[in-house]
C-alpha positions as CSV (number, residue, x, y, z in Angstrom):
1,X,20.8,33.7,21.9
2,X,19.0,35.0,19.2
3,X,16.9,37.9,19.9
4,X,14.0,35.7,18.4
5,X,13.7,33.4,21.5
6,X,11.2,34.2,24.2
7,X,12.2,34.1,27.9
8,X,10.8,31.1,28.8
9,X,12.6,29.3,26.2
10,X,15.8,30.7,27.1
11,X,15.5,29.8,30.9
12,X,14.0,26.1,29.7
13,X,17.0,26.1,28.0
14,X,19.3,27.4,30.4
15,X,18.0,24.8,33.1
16,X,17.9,21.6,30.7
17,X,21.4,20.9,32.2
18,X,25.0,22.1,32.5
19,X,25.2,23.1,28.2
20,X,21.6,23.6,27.9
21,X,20.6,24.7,24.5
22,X,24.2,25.7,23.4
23,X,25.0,21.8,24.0
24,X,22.2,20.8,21.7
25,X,23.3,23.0,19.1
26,X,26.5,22.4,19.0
27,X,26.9,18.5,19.9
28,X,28.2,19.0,23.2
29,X,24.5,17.3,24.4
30,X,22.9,13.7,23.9
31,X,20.6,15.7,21.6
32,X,20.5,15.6,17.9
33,X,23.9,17.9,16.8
34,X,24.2,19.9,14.1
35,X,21.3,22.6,14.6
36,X,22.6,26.1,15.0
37,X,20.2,28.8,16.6
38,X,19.4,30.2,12.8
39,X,17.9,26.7,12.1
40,X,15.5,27.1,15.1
41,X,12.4,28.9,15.8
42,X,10.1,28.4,18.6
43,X,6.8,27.9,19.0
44,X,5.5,31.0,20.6
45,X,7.3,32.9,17.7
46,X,5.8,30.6,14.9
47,X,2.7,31.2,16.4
48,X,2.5,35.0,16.5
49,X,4.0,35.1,12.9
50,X,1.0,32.7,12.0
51,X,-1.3,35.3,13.3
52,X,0.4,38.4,11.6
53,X,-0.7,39.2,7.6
54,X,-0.1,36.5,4.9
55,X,3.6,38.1,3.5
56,X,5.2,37.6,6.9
57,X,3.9,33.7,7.2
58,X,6.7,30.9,5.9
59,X,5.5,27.5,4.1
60,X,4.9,25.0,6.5
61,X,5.5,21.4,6.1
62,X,5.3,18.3,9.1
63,X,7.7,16.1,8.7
64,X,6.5,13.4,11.2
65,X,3.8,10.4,11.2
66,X,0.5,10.6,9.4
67,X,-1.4,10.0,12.3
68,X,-0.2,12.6,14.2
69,X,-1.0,15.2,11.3
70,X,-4.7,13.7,10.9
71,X,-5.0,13.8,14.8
72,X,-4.2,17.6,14.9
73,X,-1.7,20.0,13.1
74,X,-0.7,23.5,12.8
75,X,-3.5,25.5,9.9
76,X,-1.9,25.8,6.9
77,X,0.9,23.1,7.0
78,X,1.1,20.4,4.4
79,X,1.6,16.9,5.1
80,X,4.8,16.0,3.9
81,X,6.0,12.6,5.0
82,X,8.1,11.0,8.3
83,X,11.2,12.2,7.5
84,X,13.4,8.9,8.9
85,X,11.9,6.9,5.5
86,X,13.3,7.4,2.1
87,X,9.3,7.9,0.8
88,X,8.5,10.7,3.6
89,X,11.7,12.2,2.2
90,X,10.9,11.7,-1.2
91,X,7.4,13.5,-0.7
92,X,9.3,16.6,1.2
93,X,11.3,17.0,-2.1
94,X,8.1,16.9,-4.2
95,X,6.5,19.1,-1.9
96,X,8.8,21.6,-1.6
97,X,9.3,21.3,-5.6
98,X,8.3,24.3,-6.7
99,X,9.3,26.6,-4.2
100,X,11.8,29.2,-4.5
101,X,14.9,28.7,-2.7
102,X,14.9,31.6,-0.4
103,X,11.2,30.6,0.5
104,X,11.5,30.8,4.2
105,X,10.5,27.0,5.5
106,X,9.4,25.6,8.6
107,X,9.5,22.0,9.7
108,X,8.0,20.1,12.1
109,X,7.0,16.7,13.7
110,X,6.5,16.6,17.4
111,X,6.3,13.1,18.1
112,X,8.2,12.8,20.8
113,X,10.9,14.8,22.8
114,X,14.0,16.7,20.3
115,X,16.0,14.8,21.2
116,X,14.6,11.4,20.4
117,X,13.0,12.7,17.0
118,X,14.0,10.4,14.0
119,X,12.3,13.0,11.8
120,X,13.6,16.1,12.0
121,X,17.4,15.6,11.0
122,X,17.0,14.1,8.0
123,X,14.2,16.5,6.5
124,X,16.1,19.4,7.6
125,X,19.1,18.1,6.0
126,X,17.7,17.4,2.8
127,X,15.7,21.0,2.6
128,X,19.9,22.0,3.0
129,X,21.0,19.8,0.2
130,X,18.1,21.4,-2.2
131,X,19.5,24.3,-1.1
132,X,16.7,25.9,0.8
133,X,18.1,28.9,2.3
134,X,15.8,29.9,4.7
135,X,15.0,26.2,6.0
136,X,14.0,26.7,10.0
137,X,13.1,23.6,12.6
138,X,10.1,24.2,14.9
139,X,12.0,23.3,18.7
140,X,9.0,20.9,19.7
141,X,10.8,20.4,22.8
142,X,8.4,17.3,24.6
143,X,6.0,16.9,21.8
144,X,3.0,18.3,19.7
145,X,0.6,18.3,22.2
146,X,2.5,20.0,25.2
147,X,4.8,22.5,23.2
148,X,1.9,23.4,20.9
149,X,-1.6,22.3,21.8
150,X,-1.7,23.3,25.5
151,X,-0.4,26.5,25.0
152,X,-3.2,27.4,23.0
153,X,-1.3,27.8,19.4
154,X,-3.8,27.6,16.5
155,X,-4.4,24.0,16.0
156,X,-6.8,22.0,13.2
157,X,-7.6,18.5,12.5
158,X,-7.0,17.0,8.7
159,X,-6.4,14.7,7.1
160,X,-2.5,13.1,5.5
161,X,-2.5,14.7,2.0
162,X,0.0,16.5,0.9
């Protein structure tokens, strides 16, 4: 694993079953395939980079349903569209417009567990096809409020703009 990863998320990972996170990343799991562990970062890491100075801190975009944004989000993140419609797509691409594509940028929805998320895959893989270099998914493993909110992470209310 990536040296990245807390501990807790690699024994979480470890104990999800027989592949663990190594199955989700590479198919071998009835999660989403295609991630590998450079596409990932966790929550407890996004967090601390949050907190560090402004240089370190990537753009921050959630990918998921509009009510889930306005209900409570992650400071600084943009509204950005649910990224299983062509329009959520659409206003990723817009959003991400006039970025440059090394910009390191972090996705997220948290709407339900990984594995289940309509969201995530397709944003991810268009922020690929724009060539976005440094594209990363936040691992929202259950959902917003367990993997983000109850651990304490920075958290604000808002509304849908982008």
């Amino acid at each position: 694993m990536a040296t990245s990863y807390s501990t807790s998320f690699t024994r979480r990972s470890a104990l999800s079953g027989p592949f663990g996170l190594l199955g989700l990343l590479t198919g071998c799991s009835s999660g989403l395939s295609g991630w590998n562990q450079a596409d990932l970062i966790e929550p407890k890491v996004l967090s601390q980079r949050l907190s560090g100075n402004s240089d370190g801190k990537p753009a921050l975009f959630h990918v998921g349903f509009p009510f889930l944004y306005r209900s409570k989000h992650i400071p600084g993140s943009l509204y950005a569209g649910p990224g299983n419609y062509p329009d959520g797509l659409e206003a990723l691409k817009k959003a991400v417009s006039s970025l440059p594509k090394t910009q390191e940028i972090v996705i997220y929805c948290g709407c339900c567990p990984w594995a289940n998320c309509p969201n995530m895959k397709p944003a991810f893989a268009l922020l690929k096809q724009l060539g976005f270099t440094q594209a990363k998914a936040l691992m929202i493993e259950t959902n917003i409020s367990k993997d983000w909110i109850q651990m304490g992470y920075p958290i604000e209310n808002g509304t849908a703009a982008s």
